[in-house]
N, CA, C and O of each residue as an XYZ file, in Angstrom:
368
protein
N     250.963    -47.282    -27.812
C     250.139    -48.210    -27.071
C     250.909    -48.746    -25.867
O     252.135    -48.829    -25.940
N     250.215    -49.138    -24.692
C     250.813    -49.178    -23.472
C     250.670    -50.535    -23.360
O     249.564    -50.953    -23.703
N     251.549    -51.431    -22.940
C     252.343    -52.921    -22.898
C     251.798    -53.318    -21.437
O     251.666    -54.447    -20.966
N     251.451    -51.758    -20.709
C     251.394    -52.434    -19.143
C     250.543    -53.138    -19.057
O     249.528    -53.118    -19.753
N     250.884    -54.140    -17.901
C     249.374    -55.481    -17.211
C     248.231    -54.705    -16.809
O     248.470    -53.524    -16.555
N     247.108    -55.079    -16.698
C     245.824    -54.584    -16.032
C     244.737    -56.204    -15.913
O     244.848    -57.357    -16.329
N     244.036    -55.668    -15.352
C     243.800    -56.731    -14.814
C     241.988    -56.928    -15.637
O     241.249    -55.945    -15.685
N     241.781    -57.559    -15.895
C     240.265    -57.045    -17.045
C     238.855    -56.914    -15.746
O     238.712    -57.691    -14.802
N     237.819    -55.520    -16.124
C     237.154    -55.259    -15.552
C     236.692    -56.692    -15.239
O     237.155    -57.211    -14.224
N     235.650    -57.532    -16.157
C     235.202    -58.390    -16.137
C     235.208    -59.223    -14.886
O     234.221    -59.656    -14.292
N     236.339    -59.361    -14.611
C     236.883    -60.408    -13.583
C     236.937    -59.622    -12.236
O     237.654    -60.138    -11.379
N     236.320    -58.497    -11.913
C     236.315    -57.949    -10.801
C     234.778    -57.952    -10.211
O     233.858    -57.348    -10.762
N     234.683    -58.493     -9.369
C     233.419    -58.451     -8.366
C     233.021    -56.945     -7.012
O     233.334    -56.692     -5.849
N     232.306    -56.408     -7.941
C     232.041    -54.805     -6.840
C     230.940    -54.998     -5.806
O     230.000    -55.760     -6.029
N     231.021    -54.513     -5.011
C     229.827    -55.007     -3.593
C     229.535    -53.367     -3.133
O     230.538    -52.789     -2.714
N     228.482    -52.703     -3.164
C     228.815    -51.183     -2.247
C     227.659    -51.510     -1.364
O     226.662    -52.224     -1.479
N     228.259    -50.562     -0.241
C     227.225    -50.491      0.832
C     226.935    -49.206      1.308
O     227.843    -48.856      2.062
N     225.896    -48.184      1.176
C     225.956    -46.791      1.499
C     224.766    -46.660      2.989
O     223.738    -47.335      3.037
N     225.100    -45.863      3.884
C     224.481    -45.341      4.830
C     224.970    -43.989      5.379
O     226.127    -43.575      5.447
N     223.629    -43.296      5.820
C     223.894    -41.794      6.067
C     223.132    -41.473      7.139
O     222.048    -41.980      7.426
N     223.971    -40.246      7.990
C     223.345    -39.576      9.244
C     223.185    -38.268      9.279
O     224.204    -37.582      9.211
N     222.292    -37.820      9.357
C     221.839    -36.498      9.439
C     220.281    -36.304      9.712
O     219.586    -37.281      9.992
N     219.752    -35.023      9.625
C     218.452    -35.181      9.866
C     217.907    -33.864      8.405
O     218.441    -32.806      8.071
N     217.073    -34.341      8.042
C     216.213    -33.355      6.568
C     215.245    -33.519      7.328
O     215.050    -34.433      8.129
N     214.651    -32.678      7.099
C     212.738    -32.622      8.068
C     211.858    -32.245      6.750
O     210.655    -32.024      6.887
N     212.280    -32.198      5.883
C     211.358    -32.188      4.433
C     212.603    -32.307      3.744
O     213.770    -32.029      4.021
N     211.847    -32.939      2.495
C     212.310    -32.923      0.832
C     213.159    -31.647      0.152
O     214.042    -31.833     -0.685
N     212.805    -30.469      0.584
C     213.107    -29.531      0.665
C     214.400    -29.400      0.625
O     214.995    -29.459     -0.451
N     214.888    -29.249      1.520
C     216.147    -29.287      2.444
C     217.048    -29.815      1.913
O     216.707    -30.942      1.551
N     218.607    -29.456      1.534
C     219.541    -29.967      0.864
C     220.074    -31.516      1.718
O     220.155    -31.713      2.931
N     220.326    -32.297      0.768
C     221.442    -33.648      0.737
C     222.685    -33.138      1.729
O     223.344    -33.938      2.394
N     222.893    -31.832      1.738
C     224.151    -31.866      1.972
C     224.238    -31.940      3.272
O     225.262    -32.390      3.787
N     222.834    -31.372      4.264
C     222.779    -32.104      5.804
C     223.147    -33.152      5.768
O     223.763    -33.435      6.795
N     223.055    -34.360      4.692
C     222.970    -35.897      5.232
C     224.757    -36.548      5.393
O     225.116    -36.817      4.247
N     225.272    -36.687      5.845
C     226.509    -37.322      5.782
C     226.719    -38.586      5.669
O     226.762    -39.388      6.602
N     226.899    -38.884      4.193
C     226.749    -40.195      3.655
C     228.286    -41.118      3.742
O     229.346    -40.606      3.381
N     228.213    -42.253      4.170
C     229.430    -42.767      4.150
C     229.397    -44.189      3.004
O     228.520    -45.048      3.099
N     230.276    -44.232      2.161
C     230.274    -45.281      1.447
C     230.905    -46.647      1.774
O     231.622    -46.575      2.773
N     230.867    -47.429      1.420
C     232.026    -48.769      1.933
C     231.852    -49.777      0.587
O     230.774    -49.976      0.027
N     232.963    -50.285      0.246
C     232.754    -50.619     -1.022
C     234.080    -51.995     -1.187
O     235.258    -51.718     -0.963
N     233.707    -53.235     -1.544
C     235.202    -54.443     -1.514
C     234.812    -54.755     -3.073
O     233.764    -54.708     -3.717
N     236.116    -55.084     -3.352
C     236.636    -55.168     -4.954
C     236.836    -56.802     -4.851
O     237.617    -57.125     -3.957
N     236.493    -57.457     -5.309
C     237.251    -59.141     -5.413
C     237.863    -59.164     -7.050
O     237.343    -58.485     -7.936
N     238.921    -59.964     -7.256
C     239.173    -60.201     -8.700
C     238.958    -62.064     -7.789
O     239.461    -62.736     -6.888
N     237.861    -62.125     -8.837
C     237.451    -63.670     -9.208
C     238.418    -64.162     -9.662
O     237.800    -64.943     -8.938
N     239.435    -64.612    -10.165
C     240.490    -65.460    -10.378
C     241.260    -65.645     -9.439
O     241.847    -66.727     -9.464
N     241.517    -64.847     -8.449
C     242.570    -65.023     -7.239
C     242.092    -65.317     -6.029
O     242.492    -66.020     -5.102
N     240.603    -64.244     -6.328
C     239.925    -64.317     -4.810
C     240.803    -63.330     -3.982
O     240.920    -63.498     -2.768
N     241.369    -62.387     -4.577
C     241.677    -61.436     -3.739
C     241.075    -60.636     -3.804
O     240.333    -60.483     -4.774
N     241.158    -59.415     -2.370
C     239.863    -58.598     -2.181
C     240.586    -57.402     -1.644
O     241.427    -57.613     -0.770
N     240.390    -56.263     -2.017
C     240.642    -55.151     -1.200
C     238.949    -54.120     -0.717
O     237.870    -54.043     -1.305
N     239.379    -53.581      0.398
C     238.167    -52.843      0.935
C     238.443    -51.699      1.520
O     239.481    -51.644      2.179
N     237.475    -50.369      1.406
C     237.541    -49.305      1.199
C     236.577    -48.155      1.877
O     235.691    -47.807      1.097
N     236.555    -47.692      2.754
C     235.449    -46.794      3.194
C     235.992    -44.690      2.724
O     236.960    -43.933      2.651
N     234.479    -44.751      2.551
C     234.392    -43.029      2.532
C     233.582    -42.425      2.921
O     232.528    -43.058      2.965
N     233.493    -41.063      3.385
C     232.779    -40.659      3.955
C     232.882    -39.118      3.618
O     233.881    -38.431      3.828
N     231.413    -38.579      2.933
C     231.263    -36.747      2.753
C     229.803    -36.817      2.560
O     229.108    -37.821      2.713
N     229.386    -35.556      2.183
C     228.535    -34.990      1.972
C     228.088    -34.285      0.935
O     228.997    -33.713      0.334
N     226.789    -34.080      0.415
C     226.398    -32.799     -0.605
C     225.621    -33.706     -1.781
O     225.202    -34.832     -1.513
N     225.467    -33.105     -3.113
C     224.753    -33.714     -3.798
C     224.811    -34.809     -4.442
O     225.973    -35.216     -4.455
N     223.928    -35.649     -5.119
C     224.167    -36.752     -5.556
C     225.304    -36.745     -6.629
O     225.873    -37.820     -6.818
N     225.694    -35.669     -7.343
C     226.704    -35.552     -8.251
C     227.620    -35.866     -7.287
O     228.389    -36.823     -7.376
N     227.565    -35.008     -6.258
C     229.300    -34.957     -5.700
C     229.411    -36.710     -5.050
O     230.471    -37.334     -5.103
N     228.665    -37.050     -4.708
C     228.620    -38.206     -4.170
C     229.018    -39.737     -5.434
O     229.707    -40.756     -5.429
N     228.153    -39.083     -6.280
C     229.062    -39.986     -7.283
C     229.867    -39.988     -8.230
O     229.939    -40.685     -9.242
N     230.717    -38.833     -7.687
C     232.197    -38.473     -7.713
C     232.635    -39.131     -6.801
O     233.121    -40.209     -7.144
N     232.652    -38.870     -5.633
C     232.878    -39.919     -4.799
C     233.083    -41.323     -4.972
O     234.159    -41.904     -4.826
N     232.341    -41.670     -5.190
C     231.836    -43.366     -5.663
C     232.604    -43.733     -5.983
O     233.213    -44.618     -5.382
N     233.029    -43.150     -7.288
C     233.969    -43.419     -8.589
C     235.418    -43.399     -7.748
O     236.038    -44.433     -7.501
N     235.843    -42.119     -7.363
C     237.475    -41.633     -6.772
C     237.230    -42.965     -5.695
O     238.410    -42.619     -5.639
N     237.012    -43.782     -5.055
C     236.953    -44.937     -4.017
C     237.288    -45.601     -5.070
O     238.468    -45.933     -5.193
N     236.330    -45.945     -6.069
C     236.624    -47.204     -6.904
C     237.974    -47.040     -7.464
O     238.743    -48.000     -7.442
N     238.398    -45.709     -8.055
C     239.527    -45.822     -8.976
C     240.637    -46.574     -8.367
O     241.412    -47.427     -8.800
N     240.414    -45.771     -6.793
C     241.386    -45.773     -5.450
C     241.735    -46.966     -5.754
O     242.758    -47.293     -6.356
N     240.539    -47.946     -5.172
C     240.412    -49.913     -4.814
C     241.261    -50.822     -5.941
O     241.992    -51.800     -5.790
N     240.877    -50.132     -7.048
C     240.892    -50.929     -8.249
C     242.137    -50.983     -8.344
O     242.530    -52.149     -8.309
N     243.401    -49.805     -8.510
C     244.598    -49.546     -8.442
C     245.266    -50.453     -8.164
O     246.092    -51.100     -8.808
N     244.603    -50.560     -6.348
C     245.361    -51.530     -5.099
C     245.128    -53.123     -5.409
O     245.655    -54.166     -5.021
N     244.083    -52.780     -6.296
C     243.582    -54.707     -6.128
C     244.674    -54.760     -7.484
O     245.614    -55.500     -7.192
N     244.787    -54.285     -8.638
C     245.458    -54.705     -9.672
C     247.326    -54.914     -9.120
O     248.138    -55.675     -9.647
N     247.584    -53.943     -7.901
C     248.739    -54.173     -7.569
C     248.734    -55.064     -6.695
O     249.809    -55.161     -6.103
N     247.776    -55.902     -6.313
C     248.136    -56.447     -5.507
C     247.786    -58.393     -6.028
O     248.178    -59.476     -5.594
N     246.793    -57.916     -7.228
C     246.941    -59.198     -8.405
C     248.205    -59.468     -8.706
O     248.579    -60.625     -8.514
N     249.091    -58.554     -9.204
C     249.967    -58.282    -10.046
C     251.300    -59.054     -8.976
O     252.138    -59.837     -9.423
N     251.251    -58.776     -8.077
C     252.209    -59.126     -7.350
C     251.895    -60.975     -6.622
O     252.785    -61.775     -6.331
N     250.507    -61.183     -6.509
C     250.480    -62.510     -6.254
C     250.622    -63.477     -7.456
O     250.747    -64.699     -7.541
N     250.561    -62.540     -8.287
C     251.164    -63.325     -9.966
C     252.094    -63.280    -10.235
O     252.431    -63.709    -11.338
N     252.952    -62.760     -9.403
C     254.022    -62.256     -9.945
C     254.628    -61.853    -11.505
O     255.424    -62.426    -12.249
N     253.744    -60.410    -11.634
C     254.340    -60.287    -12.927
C     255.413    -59.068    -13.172
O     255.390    -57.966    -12.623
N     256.205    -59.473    -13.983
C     257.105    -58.928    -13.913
C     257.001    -57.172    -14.065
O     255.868    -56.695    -14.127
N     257.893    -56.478    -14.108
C     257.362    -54.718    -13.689
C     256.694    -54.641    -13.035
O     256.838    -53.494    -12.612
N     255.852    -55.116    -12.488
C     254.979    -54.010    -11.204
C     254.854    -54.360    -10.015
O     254.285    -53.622     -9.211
């Protein structure tokens, strides 16, 4: 079992914002014309610290929320290191 700090989901505030450019002229027509960009800020409610994050690809809604996720893992990382350090806790 792992001893390391983390910071509990709970206490994290997620915000996303998605917009896309391209042109589909029917339903038809693949997602993957559309070039979707994500933007997404992490707050941990106890500190009020915030990190923020943009991305930007294309293709289907799977790949896109693959996407989603690889941003969040990204954010979450940075915000726990960067909790971690205005707390100063020790190791990290």
């Amino acid at each position: 079992m792992s001893n390391k700090w983390h910071i509990e989901p709970k206490d994290v505030y997620r915000s996303t914002m998605e917009g896309g450019t391209g042109v589909r002229k029917n339903s038809r027509q693949s997602r993957a014309l559309i070039e979707k960009e994500i933007h997404m800020d992490l707050v941990h409610r106890p500190t009020n610290i915030e990190v923020h994050g943009t991305m930007k690809g294309n293709g289907t809604r799977k790949e896109l929320t693959s996407l989603r996720e690889n941003l969040y893992n990204q954010l979450y990382t940075e915000l726990e290191n960067k909790v971690a350090k205005a707390l100063k806790i020790p190791g990290r």
